[in-house]
C-alpha positions as CSV (number, residue, x, y, z in Angstrom):
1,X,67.6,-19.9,17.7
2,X,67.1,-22.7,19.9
3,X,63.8,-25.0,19.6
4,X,62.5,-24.0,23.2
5,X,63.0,-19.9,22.4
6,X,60.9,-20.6,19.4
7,X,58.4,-22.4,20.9
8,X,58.3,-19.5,23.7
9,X,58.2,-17.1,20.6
10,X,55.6,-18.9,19.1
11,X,53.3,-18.9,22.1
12,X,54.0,-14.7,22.9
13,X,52.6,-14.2,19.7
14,X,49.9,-17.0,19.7
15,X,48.8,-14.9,22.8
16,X,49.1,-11.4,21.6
17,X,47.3,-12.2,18.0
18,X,44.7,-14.1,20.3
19,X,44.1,-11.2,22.4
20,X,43.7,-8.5,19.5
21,X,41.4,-11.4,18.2
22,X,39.4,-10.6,21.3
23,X,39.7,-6.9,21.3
24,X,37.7,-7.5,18.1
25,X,35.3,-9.5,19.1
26,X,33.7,-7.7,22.0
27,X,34.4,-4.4,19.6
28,X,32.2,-6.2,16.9
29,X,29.9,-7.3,19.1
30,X,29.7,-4.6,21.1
31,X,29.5,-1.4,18.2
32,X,26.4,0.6,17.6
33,X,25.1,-0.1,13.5
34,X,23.6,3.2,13.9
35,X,27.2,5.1,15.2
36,X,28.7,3.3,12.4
37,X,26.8,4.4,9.8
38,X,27.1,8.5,10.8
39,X,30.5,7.5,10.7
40,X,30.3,6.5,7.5
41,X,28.6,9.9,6.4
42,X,31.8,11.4,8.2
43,X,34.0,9.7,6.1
44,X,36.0,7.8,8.4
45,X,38.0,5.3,7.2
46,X,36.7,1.6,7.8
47,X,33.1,2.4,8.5
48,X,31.8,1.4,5.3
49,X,33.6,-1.8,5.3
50,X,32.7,-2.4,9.1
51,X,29.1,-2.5,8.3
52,X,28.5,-5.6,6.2
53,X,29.8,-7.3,9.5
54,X,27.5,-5.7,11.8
55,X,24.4,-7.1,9.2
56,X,25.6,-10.9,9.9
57,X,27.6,-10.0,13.5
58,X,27.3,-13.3,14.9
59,X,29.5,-15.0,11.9
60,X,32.4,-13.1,12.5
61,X,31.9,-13.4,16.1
62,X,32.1,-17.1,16.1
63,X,34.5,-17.1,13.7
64,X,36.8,-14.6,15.7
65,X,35.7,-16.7,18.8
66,X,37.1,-19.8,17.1
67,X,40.2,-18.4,16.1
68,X,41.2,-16.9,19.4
69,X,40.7,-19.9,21.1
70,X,42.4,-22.2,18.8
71,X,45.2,-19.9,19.7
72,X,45.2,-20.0,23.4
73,X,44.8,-23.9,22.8
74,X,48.2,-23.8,20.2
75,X,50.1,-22.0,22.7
76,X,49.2,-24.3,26.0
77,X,50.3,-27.1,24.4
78,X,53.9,-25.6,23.4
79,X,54.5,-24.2,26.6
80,X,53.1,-27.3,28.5
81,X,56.0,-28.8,26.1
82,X,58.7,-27.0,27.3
83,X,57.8,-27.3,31.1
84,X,57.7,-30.9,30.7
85,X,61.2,-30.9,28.6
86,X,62.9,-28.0,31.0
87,X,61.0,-28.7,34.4
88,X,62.4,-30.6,37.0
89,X,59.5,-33.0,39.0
90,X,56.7,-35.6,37.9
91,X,55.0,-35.1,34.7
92,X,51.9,-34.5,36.4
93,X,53.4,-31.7,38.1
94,X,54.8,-30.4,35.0
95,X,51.4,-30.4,33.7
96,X,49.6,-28.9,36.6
97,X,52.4,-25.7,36.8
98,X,52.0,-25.4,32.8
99,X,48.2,-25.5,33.2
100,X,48.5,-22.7,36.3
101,X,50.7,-20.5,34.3
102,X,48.5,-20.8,31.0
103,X,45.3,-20.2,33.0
104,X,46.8,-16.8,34.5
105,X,48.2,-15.6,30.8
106,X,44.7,-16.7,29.0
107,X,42.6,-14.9,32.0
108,X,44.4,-11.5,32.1
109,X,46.0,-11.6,27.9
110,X,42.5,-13.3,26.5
111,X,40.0,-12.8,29.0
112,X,40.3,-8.8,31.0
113,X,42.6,-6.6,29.2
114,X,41.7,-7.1,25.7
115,X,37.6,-7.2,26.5
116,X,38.1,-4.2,28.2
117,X,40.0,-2.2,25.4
118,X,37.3,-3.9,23.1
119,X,34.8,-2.7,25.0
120,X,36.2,0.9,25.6
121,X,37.4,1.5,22.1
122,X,34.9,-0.6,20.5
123,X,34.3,2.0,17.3
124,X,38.0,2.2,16.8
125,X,39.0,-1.6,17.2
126,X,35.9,-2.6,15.1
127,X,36.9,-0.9,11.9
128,X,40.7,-1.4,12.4
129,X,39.8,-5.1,12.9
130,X,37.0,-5.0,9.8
131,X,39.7,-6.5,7.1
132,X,40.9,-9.1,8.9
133,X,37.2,-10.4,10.2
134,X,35.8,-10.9,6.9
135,X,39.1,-12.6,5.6
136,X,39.0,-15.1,8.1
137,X,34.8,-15.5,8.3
138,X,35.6,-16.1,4.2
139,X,38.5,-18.8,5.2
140,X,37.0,-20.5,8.2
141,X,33.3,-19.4,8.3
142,X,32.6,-23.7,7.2
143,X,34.6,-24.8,10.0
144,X,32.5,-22.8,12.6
145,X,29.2,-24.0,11.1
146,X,30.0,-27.3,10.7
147,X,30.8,-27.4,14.6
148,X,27.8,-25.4,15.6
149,X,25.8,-27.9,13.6
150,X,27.8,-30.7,15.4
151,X,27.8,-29.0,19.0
152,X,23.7,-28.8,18.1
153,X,23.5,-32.5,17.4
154,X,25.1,-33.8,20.7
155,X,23.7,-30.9,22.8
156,X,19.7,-32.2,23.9
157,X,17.1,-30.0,22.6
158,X,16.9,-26.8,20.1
159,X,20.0,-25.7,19.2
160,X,21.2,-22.1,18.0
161,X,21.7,-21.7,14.4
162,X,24.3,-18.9,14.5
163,X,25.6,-20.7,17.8
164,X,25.2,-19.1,21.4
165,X,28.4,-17.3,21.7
166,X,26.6,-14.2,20.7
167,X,23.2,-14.8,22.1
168,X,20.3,-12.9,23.9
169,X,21.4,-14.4,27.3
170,X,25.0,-12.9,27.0
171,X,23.6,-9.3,26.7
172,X,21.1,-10.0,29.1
173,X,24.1,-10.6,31.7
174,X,25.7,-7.5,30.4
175,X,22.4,-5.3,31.4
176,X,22.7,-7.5,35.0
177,X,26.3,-6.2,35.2
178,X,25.3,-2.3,33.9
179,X,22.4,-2.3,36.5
180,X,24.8,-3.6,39.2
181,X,27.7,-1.1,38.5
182,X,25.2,2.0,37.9
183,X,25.3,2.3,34.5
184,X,21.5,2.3,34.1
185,X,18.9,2.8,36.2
186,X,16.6,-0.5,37.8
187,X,13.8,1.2,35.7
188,X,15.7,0.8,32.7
189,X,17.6,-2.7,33.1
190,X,13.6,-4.1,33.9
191,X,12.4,-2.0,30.7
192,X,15.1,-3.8,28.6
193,X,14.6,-7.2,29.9
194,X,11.2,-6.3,29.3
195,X,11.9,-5.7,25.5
196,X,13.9,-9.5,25.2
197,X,10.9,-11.0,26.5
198,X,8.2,-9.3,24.1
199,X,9.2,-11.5,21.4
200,X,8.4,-14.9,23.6
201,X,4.8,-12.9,24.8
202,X,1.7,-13.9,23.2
203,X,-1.8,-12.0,22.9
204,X,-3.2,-14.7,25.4
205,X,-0.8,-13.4,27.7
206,X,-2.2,-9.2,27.2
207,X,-5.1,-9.7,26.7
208,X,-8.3,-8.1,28.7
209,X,-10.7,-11.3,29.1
210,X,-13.9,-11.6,27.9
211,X,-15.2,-11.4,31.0
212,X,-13.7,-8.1,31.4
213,X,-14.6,-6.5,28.2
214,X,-16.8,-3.9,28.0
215,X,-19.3,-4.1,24.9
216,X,-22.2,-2.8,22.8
217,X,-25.4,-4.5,21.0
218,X,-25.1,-3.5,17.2
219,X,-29.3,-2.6,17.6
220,X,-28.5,0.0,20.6
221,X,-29.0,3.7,19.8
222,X,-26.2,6.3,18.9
223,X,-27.6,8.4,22.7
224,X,-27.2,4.5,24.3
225,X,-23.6,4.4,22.9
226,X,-22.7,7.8,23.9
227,X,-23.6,6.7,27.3
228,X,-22.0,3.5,27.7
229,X,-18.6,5.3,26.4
230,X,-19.2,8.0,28.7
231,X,-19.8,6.0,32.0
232,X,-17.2,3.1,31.0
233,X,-14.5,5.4,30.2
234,X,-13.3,3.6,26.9
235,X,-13.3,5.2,23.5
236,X,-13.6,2.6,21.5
237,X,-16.2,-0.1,21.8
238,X,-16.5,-4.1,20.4
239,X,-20.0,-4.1,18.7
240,X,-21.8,-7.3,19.3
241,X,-24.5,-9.1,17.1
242,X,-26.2,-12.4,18.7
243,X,-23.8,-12.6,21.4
244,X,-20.4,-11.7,22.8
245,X,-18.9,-14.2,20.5
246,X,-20.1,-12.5,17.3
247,X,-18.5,-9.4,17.1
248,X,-19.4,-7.6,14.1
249,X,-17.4,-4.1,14.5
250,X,-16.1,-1.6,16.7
251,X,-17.6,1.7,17.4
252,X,-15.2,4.8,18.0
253,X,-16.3,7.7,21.3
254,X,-15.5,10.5,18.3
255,X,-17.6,8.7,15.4
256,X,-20.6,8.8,17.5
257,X,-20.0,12.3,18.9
258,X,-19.6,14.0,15.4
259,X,-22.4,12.3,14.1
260,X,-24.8,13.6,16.8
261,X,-22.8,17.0,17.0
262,X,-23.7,17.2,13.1
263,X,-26.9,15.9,13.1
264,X,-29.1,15.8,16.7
265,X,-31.8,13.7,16.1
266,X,-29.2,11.1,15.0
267,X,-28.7,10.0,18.6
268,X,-32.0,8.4,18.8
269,X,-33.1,7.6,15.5
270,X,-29.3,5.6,14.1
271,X,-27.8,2.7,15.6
272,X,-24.0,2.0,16.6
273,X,-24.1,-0.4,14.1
274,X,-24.7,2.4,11.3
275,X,-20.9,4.2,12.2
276,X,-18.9,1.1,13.5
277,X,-15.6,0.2,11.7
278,X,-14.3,-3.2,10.6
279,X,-12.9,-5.1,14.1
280,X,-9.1,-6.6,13.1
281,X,-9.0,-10.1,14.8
282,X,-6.0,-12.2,16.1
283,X,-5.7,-15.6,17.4
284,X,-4.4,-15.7,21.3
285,X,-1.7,-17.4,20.0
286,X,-0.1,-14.7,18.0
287,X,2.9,-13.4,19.2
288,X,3.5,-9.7,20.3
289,X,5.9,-9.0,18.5
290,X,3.9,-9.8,15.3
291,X,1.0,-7.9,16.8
292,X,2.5,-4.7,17.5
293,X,3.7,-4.8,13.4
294,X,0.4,-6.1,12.5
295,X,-1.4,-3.0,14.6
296,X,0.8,-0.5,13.3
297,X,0.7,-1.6,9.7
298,X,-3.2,-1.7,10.0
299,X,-3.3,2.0,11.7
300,X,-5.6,0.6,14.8
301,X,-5.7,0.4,18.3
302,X,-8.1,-2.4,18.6
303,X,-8.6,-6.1,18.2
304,X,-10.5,-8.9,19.1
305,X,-8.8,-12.1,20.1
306,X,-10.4,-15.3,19.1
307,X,-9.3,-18.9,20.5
308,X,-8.9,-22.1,18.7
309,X,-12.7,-22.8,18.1
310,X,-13.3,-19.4,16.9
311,X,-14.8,-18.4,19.9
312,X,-14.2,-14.4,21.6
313,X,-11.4,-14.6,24.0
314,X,-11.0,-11.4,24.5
315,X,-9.4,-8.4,23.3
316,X,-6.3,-6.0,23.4
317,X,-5.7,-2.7,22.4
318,X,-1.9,-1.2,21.4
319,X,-1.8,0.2,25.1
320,X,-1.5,-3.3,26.6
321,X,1.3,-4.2,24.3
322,X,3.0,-0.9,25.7
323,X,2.8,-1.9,28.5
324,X,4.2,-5.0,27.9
325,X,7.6,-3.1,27.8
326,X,7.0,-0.2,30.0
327,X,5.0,-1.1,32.5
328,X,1.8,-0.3,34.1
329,X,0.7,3.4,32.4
330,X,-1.3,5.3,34.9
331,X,-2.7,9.3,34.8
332,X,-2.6,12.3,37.1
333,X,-6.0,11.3,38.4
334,X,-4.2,7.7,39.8
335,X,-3.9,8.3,43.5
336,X,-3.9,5.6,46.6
337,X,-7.2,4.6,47.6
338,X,-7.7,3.2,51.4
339,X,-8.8,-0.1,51.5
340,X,-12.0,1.1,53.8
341,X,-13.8,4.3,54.1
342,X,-16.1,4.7,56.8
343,X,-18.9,7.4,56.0
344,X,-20.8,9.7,58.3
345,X,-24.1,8.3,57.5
346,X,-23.5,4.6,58.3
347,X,-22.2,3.4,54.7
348,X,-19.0,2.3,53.1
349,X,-16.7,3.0,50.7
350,X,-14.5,0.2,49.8
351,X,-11.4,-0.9,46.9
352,X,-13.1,-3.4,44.6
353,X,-10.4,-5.6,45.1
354,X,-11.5,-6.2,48.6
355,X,-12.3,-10.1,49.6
356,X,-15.9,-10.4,49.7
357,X,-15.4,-12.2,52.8
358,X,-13.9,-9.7,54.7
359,X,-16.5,-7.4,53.1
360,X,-18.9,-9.3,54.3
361,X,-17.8,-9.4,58.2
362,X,-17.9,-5.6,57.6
363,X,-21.3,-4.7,56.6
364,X,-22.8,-8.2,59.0
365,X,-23.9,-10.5,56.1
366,X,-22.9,-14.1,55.1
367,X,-21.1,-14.4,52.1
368,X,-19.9,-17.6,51.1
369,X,-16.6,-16.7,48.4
370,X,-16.3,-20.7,47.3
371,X,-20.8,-20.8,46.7
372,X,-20.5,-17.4,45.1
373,X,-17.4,-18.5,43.0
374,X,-15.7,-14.9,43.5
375,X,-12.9,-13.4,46.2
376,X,-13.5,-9.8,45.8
377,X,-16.4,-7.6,45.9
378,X,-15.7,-6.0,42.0
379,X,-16.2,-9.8,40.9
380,X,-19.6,-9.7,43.0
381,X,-20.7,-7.0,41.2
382,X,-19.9,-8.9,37.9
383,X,-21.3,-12.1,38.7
384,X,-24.6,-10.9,40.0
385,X,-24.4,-8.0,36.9
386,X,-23.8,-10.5,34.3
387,X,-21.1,-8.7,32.9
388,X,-18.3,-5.7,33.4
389,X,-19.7,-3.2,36.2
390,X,-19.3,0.1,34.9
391,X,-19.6,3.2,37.2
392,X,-23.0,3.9,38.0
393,X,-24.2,-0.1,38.7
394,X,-26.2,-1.3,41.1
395,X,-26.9,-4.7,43.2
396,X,-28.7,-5.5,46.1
397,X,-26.8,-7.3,48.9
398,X,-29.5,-8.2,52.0
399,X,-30.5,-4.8,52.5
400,X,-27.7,-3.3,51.3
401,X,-27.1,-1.7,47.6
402,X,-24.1,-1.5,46.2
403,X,-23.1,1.0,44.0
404,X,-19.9,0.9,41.1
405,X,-18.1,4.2,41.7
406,X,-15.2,5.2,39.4
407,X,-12.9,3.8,37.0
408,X,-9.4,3.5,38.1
409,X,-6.5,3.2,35.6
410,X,-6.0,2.8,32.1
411,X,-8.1,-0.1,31.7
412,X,-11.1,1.9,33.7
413,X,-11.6,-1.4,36.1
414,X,-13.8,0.0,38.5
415,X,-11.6,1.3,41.8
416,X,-14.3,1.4,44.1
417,X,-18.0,0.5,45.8
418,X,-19.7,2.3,47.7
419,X,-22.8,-0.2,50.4
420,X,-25.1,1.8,51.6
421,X,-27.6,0.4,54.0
422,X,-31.2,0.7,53.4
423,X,-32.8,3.1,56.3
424,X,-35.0,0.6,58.1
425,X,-31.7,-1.3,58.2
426,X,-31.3,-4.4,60.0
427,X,-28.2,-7.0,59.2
428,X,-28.9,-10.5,58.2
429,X,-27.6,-13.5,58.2
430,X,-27.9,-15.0,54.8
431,X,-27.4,-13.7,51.7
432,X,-30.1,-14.6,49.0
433,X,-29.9,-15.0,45.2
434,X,-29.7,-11.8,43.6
435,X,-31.1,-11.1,39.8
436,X,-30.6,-7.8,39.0
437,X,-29.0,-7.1,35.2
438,X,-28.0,-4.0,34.4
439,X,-28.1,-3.5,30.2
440,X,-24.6,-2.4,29.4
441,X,-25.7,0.4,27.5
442,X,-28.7,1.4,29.8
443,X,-29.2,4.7,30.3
């Protein structure tokens, strides 16, 4: 046999070992653990040696990656050999019409056909392919980490340990390409994005603001909690001692209700603080990830977030970590609320969300949003409240009141107000300091 048929020879099977090289790769890659192991209940063959690989799957990946490539690489150069010995022309052209001809073979032999049989007989592949993975991860698995650790050096910034060939942002292309060919729903492709950006979410990023939260003094009466639960919609309660950042427990909608259901006079002779629980808390640094663990491990839905000084930042229940992956969770009782309701008798109900500006062209006041330091009319009702307007809560705007109607979502943010005018009513210009407080647990 002549040198140039053996070289020819050579590269054939160069590309046809690198492409089954392939074929295992995506298959590894690409195979369910959890398929695997009912296989291995089954009894088929190679499934019990298939999943040791799929505990450390982006070793053999790399290792497989390496191997494949080395290949392609092996059988350019022989072929570029014989072009240059057989080929008539420049060497340059030689070169170019090797290179051509190698980039066609390595694009359709290692790049399409064998991804896609990987990929479509990715059970099968992986455990025919199981042996010969784990012989060469135990031959070259050095090599690879030595030149992930050099690749890292030269390459600026935090490199991968395992090496990016079998990273996050390769399957997150692979949802792209499902969403794009139909394979899932756009519900589901955002949902699983969603779940690969949990892990870089922190509470800061969940949580419901102080300013937001809805609490209890640890002095007010079991009848005063009962009420405040009732008219704010939540269930479960932060318990405050001196102030908002001394939280001292959290008080549960049922505790309170089967104490008074079991003992009546109860509501107005014990305090919260008697039947509150111990309150988890988390820095606003902690990641979700960790949070969702922590919550579950603990068996509550509730904790208070504290910032660096030790200070209340906030809180955030299990829900908002939920939602964190599926989205905004609404109820039956959700529906679309018009922006502007005018009523027979002269007053209006409007989304809380409104700008107070525009709410004030409506009912003829002045409202300045930059003196007032809010843009909608829900933050007016805070900041002349003092804290969270809960339904029921009142201000007086000129001769106006403005009433906190109900709660809207899962968070119970109040939806709407409803400005009534008073009946000797006549519109003003200004609008004067306002300070009316409404006690959080007032009756």
């Amino acid at each position: 046999m002549t040198p140039d048929v053996i070289s020819l020879v050579l590269s054939a099977a160069f590309i046809v070992i690198g492409a089954f090289l392939v074929a295992a790769e995506t298959a590894i890659g690409k195979v369910s653990r959890a398929r695997t192991e009912e296989l291995k209940h089954e009894g088929v063959k190679g499934a019990a040696r298939l999943l040791p690989l799929l505990d450390d799957r982006a070793r053999y990946v790399n290792v497989l990656l390496f191997c494949h490539m080395a290949l392609l690489a092996a059988a350019t150069v022989l072929v570029t050999r014989e072009f240059v010995a057989r080929m008539p022309g420049p060497v340059w052209l030689q070169v170019l019409e090797a290179a051509i001809v190698m980039t066609i073979v390595g694009y359709i032999a290692l790049g399409v056909a064998p991804r896609t049989l990987g990929a479509q007989h990715s059970e099968t592949i992986a455990m025919r392919s199981a042996g010969i993975a784990t012989l060469l991860a135990a031959i070259l698995s050095p090599i690879t980490r030595l030149l992930i650790l050099f690749g890292n050096a030269i390459t600026p910034g935090k490199g991968f340990r395992e090496g990016p060939f079998a990273s996050q942002t390769e399957l997150r292309e692979l949802v792209d390409l499902a969403g794009d060919s139909d394979v899932i729903e756009d519900d589901e492709r955002a949902m699983i994005h969603s779940v690969f950006e949990f892990g870089e979410t922190i509470v800061r990023e969940l949580m419901v603001p102080r300013t937001e939260m809805v609490v209890i003094e640890s002095t007010k009466t079991l009848r005063q909690g009962l009420s405040l639960a009732f008219r704010s919609g939540f269930s479960r309660i932060p318990v405050i001692g001196e102030n908002i950042d001394d939280v001292v427990g959290v008080v549960y909608l049922k505790d309170m209700a089967r104490r008074t259901f079991e003992y009546h006079d109860a509501e107005m002779t014990e305090s919260v603080s008697s039947l509150m629980r111990p309150v988890v808390m988390v820095p606003d640094s902690k990641s979700a990830d960790d949070l969702l663990k922590d919550m579950q491990t603990a068996r509550v839905h509730l904790a208070v977030v504290v910032d660096e000084y030790g200070g209340t930042a906030g809180m955030v229940t299990i829900e908002d970590v939920v939602e964190e992956i599926v989205g905004e969770i609404t109820d039956e009782y959700d529906t679309e609320i018009p922006e502007v309701e005018s009523r027979a008798d002269g007053s209006f109900r409007v989304q809380a969300r409104m700008h107070v500006e525009d709410f004030a062209d409506l009912i003829g006041v002045r409202i300045d949003a930059e003196v007032e330091g809010v843009d909608t009319v829900g933050g007016l009702l805070a900041r002349r409240l003092g804290r969270v307007p809960i339904p029921g809560a009142q201000i007086r705007v000129s001769d106006w009141t403005l009433t906190a109607e109900s709660a809207h979502g899962r968070r119970n943010r109040i939806a709407t107000v409803l400005a009534v005018p008073d009946e000797d009513h006549a519109p003003t210009e200004v609008i004067r300091p306002l300070s009316v407080r409404l006690d959080s647990a007032g009756e």
